[in-house]
C-alpha positions, 0 to 999 in steps of 0.5 A: 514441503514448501518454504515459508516466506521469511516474517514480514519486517517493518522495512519490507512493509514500508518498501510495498507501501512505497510500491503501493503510491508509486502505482498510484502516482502513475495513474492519474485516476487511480491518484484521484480516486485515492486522494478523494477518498481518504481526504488527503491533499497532495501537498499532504502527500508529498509531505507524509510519503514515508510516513508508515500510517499514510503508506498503510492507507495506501495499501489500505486503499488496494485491499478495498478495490479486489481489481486494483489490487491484483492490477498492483500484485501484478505490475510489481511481482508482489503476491495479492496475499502479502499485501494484507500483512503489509498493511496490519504491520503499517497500521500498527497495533489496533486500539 
């Protein structure tokens, strides 16, 4: 029987969001596209880098983009489907 994966904690969902904008960062293009599409700036960037709702943007933004995401799955050793859960635990609670 196949061992399940621990449950995703806070701190482990932080680390992949991290994970997530240093991938970003790294490509011009990639940044560009992320920084036109949710509006932010790059001062607010830097600013807000830990901040868990922009770190669930990030991983909000390579769940939107299949290939972009399994592009970031495979540059970091992440399997495409741990991104998700990462994501909903960033987000926080849905209202």
């Amino acid at each position: 029987m196949p061992r399940r994966a621990p449950p995703l904690d806070s701190e482990a969902a932080a680390t992949i969001g991290l994970a997530g904008l240093r991938f970003l960062a790294e490509d011009a293009d990639r940044l560009g596209r992320f920084l036109i599409t949710t509006g932010i700036g790059p001062a607010e960037l830097r600013s807000r880098a830990g901040d868990p709702a922009l770190l669930g943007a990030v991983l909000d933004h390579l769940l939107a983009d299949e290939s972009l995401l399994l592009v970031f799955a495979a540059e970091t050793g992440l399997a495409p489907e741990s991104i998700a859960p990462a994501q909903a635990l960033l987000a926080g609670p849905a209202s």
